[in-house]
N, CA, C and O atoms as a MOPAC input file, in Angstrom:
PM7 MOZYME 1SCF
protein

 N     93.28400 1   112.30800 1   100.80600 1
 C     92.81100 1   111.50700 1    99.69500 1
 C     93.52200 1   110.16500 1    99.70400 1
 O     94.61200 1   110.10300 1   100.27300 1
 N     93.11100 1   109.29700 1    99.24100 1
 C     93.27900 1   107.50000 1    99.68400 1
 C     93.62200 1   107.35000 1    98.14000 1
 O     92.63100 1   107.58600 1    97.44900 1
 N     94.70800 1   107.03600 1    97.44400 1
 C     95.24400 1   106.67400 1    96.17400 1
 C     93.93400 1   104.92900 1    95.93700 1
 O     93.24600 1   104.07600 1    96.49800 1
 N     94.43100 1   105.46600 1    94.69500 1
 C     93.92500 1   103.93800 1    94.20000 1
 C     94.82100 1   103.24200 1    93.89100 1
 O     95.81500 1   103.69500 1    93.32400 1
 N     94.66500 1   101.88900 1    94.21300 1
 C     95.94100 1   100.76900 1    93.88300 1
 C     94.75000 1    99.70100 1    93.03200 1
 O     93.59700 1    99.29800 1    92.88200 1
 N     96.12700 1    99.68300 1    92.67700 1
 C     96.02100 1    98.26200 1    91.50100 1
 C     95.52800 1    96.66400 1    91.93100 1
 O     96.39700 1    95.80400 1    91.79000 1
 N     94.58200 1    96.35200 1    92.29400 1
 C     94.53200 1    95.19700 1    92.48400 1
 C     93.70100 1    94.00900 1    91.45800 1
 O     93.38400 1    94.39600 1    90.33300 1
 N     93.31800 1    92.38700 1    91.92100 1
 C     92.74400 1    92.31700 1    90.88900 1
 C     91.71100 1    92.34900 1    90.63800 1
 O     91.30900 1    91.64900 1    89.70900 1
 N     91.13300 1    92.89300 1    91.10900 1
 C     89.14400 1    92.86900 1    91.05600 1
 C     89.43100 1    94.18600 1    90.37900 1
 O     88.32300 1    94.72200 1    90.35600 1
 N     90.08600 1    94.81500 1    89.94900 1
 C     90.38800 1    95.62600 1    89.16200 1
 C     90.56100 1    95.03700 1    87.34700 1
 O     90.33400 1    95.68200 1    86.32400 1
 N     90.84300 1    94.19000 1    87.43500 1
 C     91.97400 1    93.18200 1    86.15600 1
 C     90.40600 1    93.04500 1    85.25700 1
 O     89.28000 1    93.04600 1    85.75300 1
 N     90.73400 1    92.94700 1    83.99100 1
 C     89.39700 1    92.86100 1    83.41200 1
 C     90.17300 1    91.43200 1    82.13200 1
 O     89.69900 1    91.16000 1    81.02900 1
 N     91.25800 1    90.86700 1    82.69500 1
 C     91.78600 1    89.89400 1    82.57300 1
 C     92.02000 1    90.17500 1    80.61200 1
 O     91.74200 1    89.29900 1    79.79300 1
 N     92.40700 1    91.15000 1    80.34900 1
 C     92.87000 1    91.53900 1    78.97500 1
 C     93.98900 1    92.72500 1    79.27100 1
 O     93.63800 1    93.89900 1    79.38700 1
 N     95.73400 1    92.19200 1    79.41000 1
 C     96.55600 1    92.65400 1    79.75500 1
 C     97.03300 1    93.64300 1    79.08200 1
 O     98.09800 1    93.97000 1    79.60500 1
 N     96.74400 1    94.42200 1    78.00500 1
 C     96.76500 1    95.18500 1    77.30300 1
 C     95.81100 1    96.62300 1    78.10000 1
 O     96.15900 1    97.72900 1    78.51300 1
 N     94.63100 1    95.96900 1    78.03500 1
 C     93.84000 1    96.98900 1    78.96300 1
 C     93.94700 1    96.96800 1    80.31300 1
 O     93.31200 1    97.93100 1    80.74200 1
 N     94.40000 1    96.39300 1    81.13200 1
 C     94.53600 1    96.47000 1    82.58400 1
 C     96.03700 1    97.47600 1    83.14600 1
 O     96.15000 1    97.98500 1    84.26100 1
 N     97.29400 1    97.56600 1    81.75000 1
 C     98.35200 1    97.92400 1    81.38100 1
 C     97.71000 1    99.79900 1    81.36500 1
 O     98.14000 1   100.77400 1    81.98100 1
 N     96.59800 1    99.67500 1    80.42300 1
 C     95.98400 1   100.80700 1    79.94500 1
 C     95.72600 1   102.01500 1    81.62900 1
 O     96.19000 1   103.10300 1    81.97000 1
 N     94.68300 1   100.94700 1    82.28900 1
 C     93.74400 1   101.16000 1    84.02300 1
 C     94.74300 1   101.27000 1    84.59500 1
 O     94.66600 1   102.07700 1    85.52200 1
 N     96.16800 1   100.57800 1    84.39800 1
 C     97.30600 1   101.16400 1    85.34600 1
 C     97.38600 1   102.49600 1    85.77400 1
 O     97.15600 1   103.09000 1    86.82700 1
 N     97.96600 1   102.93400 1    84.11500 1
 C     98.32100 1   104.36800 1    83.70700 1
 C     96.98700 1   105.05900 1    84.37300 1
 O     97.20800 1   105.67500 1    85.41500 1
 N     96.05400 1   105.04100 1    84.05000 1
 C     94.94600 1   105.84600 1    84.67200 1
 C     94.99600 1   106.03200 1    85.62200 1
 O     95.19600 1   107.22700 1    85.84100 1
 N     94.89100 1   105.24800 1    86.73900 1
 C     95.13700 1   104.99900 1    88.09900 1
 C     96.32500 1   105.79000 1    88.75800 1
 O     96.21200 1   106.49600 1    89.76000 1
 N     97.36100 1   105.59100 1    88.12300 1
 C     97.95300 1   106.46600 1    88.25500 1
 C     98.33200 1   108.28500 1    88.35400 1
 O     98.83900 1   109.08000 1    89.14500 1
 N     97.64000 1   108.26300 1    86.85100 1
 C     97.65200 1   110.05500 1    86.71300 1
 C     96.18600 1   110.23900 1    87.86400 1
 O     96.23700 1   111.13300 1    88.70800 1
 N     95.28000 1   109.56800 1    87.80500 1
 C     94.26900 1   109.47800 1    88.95200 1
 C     94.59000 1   110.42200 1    90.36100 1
 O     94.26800 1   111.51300 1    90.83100 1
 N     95.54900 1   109.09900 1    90.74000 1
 C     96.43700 1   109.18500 1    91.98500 1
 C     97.40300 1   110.42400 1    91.78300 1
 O     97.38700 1   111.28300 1    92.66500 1
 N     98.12500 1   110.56500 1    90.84800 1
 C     99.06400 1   112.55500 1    90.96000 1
 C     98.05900 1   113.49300 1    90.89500 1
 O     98.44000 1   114.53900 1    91.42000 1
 N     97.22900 1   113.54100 1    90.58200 1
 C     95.78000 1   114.54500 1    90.59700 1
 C     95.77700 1   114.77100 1    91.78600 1
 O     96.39100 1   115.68900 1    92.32800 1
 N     94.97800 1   113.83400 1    92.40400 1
 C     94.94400 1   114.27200 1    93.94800 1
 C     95.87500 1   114.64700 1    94.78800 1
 O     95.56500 1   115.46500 1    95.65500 1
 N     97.20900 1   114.14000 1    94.72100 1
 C     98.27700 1   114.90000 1    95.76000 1
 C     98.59100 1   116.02300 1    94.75300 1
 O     99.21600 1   116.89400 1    95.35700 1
 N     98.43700 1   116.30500 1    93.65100 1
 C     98.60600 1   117.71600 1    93.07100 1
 C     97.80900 1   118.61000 1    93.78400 1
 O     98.25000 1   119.74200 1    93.98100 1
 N     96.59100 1   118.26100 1    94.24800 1
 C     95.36900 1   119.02600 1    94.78600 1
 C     95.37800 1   119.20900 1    96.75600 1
 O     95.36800 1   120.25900 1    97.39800 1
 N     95.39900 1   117.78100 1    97.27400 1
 C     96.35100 1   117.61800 1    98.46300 1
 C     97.55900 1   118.84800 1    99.11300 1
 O     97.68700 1   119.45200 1   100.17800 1
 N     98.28100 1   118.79400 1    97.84400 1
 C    100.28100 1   119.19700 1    98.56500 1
 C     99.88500 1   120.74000 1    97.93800 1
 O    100.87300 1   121.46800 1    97.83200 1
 N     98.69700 1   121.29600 1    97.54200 1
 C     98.58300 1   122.92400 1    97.01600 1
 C     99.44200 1   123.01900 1    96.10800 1
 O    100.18300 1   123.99700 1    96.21300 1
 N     99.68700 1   122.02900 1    94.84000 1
 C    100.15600 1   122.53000 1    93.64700 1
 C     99.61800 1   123.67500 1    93.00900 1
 O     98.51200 1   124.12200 1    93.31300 1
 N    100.37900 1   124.19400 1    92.10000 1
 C    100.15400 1   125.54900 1    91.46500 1
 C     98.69800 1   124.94300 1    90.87500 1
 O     98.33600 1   123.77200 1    90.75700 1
 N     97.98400 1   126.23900 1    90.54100 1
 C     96.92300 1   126.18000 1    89.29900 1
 C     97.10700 1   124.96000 1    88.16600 1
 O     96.71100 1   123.81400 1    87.95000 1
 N     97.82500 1   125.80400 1    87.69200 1
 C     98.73200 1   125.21700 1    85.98300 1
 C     99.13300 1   124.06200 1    86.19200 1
 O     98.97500 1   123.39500 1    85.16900 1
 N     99.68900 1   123.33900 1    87.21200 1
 C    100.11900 1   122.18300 1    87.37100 1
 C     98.66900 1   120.87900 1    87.58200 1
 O     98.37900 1   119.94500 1    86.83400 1
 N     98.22700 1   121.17600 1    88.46200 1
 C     96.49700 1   120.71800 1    88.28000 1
 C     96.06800 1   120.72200 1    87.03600 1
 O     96.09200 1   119.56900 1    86.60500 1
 N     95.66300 1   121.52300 1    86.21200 1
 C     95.25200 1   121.98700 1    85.37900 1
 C     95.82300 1   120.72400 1    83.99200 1
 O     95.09900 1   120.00400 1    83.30500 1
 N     97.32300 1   120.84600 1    83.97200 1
 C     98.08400 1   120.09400 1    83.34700 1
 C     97.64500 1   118.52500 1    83.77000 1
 O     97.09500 1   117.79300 1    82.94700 1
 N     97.94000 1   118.09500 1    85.11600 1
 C     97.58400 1   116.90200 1    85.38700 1
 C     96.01100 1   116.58600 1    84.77700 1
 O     95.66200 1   115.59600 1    84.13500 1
 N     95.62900 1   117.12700 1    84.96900 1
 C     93.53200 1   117.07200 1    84.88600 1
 C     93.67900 1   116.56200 1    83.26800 1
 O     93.32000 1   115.46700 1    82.83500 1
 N     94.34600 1   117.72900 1    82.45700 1
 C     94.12900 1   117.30800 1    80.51900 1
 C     94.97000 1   115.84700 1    80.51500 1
 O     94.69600 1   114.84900 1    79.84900 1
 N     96.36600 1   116.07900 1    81.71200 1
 C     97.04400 1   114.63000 1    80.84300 1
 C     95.72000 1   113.37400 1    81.19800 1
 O     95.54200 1   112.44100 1    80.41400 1
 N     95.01000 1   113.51100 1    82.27000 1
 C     93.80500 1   112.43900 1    82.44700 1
 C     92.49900 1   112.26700 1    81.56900 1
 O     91.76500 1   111.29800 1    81.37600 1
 N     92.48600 1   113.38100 1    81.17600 1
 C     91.52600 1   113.56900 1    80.21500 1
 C     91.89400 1   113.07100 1    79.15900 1
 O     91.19100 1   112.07200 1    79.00200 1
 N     92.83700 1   113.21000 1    78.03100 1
 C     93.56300 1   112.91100 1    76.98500 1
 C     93.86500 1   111.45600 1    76.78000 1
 O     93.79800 1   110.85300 1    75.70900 1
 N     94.40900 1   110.68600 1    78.64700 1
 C     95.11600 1   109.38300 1    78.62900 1
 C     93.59900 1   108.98000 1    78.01300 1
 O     93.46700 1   108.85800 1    76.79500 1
 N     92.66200 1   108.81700 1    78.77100 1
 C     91.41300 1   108.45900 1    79.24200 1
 C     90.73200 1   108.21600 1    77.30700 1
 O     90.47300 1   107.19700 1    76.66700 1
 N     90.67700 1   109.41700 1    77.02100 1
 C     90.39700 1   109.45000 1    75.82400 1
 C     91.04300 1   108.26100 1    74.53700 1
 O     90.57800 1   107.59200 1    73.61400 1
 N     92.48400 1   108.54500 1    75.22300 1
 C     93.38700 1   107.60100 1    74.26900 1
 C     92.54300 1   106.00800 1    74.29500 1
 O     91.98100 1   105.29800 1    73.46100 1
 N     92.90500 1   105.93500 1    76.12600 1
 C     92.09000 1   103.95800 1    76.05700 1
 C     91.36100 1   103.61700 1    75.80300 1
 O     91.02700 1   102.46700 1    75.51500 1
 N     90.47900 1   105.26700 1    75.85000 1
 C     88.93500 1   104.39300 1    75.01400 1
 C     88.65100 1   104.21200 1    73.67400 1
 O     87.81800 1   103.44300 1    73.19500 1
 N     89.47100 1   105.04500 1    73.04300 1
 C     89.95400 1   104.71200 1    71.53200 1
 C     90.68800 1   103.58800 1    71.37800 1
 O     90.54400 1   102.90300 1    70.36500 1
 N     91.78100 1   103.17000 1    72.59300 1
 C     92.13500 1   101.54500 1    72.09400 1
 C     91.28400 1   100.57800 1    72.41600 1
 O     91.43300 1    99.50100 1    71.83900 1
 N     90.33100 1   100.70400 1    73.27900 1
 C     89.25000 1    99.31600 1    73.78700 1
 C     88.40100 1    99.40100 1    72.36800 1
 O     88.03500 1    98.38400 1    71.77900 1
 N     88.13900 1   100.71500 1    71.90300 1
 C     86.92700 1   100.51600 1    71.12500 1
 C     87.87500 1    99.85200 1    69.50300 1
 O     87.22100 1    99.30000 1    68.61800 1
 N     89.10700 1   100.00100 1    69.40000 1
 C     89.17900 1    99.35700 1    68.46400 1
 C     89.25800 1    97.63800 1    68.12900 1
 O     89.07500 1    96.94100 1    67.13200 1
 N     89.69800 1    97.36200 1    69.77800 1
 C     89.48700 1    96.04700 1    70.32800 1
 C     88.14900 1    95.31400 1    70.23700 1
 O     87.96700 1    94.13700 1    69.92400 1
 N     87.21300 1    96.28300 1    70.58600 1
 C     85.93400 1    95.60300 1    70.44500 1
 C     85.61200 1    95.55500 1    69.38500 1
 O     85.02000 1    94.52300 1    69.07000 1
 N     85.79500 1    96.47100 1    68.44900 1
 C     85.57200 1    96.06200 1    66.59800 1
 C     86.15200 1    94.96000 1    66.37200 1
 O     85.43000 1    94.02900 1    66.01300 1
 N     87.28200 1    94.78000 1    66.47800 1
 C     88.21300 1    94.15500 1    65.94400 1
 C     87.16500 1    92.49800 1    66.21800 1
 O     86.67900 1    91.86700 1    65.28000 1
 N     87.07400 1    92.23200 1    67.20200 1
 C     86.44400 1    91.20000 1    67.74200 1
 C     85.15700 1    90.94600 1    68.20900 1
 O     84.72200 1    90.16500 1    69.05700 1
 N     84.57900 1    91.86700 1    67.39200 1
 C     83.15400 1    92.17500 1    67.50400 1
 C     82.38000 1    91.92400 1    68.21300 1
 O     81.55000 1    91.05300 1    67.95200 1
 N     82.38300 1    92.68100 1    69.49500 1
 C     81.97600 1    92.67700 1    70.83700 1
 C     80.63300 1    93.14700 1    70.73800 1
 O     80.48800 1    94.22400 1    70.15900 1
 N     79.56100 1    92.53600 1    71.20300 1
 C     78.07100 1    92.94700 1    70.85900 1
 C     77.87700 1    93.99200 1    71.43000 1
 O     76.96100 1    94.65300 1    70.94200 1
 N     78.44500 1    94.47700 1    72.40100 1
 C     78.13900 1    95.87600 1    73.42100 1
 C     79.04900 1    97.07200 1    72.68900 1
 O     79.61300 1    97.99900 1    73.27000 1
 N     79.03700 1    96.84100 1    71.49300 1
 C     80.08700 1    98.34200 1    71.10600 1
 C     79.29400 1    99.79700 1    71.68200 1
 O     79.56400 1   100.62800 1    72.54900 1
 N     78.03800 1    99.58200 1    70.57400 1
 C     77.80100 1   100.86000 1    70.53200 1
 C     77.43800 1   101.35400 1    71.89700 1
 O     77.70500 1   102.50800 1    72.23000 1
 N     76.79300 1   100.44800 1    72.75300 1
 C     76.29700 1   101.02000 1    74.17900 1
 C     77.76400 1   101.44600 1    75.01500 1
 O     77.89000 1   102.13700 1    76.02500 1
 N     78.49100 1   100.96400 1    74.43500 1
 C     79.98900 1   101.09100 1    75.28400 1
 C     80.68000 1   101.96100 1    74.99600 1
 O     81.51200 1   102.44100 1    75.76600 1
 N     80.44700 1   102.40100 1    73.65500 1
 C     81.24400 1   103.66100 1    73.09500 1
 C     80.69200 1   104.84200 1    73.39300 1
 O     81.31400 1   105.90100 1    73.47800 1
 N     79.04700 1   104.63100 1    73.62600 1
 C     78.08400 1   105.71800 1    73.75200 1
 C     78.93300 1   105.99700 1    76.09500 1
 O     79.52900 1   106.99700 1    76.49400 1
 N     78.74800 1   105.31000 1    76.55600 1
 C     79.01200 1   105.51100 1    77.78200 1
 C     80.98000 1   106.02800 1    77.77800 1
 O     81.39800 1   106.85200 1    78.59200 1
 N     81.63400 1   105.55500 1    77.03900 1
 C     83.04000 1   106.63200 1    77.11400 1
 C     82.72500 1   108.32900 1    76.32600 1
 O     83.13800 1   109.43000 1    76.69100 1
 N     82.19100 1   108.10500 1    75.61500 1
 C     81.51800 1   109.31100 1    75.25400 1
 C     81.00300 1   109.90700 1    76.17800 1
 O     81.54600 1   110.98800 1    76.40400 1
 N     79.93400 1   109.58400 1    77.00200 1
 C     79.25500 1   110.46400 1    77.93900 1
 C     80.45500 1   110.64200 1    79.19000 1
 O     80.45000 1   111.73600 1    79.75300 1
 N     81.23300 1   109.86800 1    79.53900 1
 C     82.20700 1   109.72100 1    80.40800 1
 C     83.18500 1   111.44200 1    80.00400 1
 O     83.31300 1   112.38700 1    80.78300 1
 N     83.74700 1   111.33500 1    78.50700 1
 C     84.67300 1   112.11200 1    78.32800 1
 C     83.78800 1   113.49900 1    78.15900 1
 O     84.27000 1   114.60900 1    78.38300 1
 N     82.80200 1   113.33700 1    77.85000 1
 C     81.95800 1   115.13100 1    78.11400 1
 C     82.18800 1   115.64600 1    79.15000 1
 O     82.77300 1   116.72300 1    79.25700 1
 N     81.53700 1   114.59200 1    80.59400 1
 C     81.65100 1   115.29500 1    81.59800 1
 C     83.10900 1   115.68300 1    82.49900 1
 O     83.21700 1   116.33900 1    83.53600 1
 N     83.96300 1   115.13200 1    81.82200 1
 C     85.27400 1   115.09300 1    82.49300 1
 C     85.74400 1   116.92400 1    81.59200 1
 O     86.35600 1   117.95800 1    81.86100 1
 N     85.13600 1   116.45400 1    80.72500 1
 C     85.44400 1   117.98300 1    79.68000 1
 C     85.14700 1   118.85800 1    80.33100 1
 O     85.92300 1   119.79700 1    80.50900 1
 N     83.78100 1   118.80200 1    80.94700 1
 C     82.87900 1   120.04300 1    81.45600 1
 C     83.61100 1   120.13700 1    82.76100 1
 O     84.09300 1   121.20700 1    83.13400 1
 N     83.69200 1   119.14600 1    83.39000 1
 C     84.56900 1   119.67500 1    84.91300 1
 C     85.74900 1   120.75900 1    84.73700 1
 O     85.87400 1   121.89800 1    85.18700 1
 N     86.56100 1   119.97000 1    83.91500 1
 C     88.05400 1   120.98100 1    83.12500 1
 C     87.56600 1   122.32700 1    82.95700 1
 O     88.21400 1   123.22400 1    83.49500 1
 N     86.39800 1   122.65400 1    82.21400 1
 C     85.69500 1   123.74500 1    81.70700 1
 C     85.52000 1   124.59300 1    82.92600 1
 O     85.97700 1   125.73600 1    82.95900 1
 N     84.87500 1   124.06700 1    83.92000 1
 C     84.24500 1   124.61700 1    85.12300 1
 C     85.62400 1   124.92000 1    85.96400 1
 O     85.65900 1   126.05200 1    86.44600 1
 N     86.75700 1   124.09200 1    86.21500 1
 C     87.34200 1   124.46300 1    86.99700 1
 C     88.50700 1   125.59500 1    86.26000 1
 O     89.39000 1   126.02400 1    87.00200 1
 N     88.48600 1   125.92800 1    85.20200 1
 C     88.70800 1   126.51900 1    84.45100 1
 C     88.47800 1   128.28100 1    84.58900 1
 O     89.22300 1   129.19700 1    84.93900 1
 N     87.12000 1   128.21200 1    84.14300 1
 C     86.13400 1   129.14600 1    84.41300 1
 C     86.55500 1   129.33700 1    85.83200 1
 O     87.29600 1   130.30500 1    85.99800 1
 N     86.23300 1   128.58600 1    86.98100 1
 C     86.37300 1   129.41700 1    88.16200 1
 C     87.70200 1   129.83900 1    88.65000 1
 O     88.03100 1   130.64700 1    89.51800 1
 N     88.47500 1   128.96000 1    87.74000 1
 C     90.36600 1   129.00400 1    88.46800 1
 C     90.74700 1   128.71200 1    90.08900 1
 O     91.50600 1   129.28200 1    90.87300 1
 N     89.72300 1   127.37900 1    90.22400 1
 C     89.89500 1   126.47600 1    91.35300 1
 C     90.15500 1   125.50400 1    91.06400 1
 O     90.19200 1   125.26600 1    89.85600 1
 N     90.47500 1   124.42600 1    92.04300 1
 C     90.97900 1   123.27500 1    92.08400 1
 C     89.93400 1   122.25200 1    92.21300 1
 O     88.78200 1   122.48200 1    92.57800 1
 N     90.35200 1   121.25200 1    91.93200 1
 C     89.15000 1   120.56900 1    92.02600 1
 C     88.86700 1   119.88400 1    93.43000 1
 O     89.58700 1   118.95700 1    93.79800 1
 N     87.66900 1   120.40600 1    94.32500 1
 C     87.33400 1   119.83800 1    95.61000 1
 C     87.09800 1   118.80300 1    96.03100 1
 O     85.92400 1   118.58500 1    95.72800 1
 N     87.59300 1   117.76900 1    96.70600 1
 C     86.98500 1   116.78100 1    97.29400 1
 C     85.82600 1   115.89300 1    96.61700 1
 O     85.81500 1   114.75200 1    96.15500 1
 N     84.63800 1   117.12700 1    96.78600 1
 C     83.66200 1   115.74400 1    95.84200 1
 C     83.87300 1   115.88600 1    94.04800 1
 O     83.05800 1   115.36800 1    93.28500 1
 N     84.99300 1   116.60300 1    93.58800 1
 C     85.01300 1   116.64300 1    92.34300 1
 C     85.92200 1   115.27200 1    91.93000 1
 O     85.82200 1   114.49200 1    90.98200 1
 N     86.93500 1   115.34500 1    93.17700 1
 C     88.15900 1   114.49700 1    93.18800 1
 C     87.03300 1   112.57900 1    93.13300 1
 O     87.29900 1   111.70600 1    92.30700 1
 N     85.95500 1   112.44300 1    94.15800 1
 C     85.48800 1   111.56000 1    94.53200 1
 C     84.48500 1   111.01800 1    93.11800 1
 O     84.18900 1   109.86400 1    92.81000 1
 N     84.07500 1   112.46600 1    92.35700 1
 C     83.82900 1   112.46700 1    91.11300 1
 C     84.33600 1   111.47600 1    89.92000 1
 O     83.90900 1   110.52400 1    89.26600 1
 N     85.45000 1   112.24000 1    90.03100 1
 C     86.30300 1   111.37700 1    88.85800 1
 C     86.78400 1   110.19600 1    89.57200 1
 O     87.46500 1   109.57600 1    88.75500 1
 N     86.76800 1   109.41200 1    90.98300 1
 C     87.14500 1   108.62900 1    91.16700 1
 C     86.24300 1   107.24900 1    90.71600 1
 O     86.51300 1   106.10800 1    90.33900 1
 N     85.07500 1   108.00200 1    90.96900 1
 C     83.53800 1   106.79600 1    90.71400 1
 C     83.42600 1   106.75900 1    89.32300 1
 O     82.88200 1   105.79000 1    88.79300 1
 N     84.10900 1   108.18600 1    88.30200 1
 C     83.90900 1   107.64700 1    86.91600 1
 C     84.79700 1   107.31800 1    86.34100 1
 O     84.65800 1   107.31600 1    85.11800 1
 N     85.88500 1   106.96200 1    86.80100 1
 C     86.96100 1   106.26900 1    86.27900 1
 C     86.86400 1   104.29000 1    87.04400 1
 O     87.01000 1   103.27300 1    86.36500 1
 N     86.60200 1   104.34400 1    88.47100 1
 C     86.58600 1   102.83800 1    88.80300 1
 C     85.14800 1   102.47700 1    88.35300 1
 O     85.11800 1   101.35200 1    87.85600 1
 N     83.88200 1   103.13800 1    88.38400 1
 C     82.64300 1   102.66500 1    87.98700 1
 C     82.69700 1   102.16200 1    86.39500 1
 O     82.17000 1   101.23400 1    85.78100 1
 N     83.32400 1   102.91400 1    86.15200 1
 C     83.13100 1   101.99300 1    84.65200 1
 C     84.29900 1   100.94200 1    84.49500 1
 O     83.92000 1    99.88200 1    83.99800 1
 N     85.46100 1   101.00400 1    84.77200 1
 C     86.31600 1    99.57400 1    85.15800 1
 C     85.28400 1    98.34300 1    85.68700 1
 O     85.11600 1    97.16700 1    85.36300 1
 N     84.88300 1    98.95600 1    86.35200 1
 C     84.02000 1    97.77700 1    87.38400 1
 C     82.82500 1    97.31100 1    86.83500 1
 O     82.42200 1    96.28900 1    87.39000 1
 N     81.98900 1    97.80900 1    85.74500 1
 C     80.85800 1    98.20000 1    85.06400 1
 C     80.75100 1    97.05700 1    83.67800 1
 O     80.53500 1    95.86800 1    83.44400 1
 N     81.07200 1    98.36500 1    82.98000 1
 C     80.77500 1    98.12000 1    81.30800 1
 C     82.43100 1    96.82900 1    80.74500 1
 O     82.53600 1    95.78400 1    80.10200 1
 N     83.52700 1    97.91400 1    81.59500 1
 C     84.95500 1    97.12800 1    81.13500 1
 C     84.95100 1    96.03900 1    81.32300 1
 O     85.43200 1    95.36100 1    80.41500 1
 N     84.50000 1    95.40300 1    82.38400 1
 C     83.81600 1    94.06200 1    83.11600 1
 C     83.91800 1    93.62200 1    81.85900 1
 O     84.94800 1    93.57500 1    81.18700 1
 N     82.50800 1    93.20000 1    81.45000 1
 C     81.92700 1    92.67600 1    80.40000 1
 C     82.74100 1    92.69100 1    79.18200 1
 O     82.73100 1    91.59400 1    78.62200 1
 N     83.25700 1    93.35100 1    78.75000 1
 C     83.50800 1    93.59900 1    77.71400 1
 C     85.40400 1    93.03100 1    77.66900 1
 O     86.14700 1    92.92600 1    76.69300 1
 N     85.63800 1    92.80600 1    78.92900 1
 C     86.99800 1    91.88700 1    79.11700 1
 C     86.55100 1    90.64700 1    78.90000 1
 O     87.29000 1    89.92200 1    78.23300 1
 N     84.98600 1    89.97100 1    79.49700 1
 C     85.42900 1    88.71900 1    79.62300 1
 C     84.77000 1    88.38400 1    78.07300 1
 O     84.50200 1    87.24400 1    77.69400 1
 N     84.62200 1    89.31000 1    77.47000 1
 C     83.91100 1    88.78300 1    75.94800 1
 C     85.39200 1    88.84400 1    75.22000 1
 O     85.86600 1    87.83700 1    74.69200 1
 N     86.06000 1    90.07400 1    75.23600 1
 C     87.63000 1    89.76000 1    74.79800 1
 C     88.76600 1    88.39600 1    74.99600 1
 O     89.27300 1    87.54600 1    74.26400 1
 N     88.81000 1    88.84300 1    76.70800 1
 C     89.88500 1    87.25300 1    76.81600 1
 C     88.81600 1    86.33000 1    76.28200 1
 O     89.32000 1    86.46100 1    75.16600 1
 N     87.83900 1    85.54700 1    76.06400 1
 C     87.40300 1    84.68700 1    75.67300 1
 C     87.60100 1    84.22000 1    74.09500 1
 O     87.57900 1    83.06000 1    73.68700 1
 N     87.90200 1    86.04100 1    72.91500 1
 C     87.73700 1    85.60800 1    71.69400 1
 C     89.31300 1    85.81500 1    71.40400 1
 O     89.93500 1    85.26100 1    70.49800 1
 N     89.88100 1    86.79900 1    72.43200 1
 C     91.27000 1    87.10000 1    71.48800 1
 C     92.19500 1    85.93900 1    72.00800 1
 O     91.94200 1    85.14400 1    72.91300 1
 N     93.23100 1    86.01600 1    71.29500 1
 C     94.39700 1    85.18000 1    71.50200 1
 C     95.72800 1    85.86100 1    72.36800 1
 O     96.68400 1    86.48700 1    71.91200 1
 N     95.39100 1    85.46600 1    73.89100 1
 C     96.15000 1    86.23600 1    75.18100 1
 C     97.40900 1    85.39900 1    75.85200 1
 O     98.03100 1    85.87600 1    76.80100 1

């Protein structure tokens, strides 16, 4: 598995949230060598909720950001971390249920729905931020 690094086509140029995509990126990246190096069950398992939970957290801080500064794309944006955190739920659920690890294309999974929406919706919704907030 190929870690993700931080670069700036990553940066959604609102340092608060790019601070946020760090941390993600990170527990991202221990996921996979948890899964890689044959960590225990429980230890996976643990890593997977702390990603789930972080994940959950930032999108509760972007979305208060975008209120705050009343970003025209809320609701379509809140509606897509929403659909984001179901399916990350249901994977947990599934790998759960089977008491496997998560495979390769599960890993490649969460990789496309964690950078696809950086790259996506966060896009937009940075350059409507740095433009109104005071950075």
């Amino acid at each position: 598995m190929k870690d993700l690094l931080w670069d700036k086509t990553l940066s959604v140029d609102v340092p608060e949230i790019d601070q946020d995509h760090r941390r993600l990126l990170e527990l991202f990246n221990r996921l996979g060598h948890a899964v890689e190096d044959g960590e225990p069950q429980a230890y996976v398992e643990a890593t997977l909720d702390e990603l789930i939970s972080c994940t959950g957290w930032h999108f509760q801080h972007e979305e208060r950001l975008m209120e705050k500064h009343g970003y025209p794309g809320l609701q379509e944006h809140r509606a897509e971390h929403q659909e984001l955190i179901t399916s990350g739920k249901a994977l947990r659920q599934q790998l759960r249920q089977s008491g496997a690890c998560p495979s390769p294309q599960e890993i490649a999974f969460l990789e496309h729905w964690l950078t696809g929406h950086i790259y996506g919706a966060d896009m937009a919704m940075g350059a409507y931020l740095a433009e109104t907030m005071e950075l």
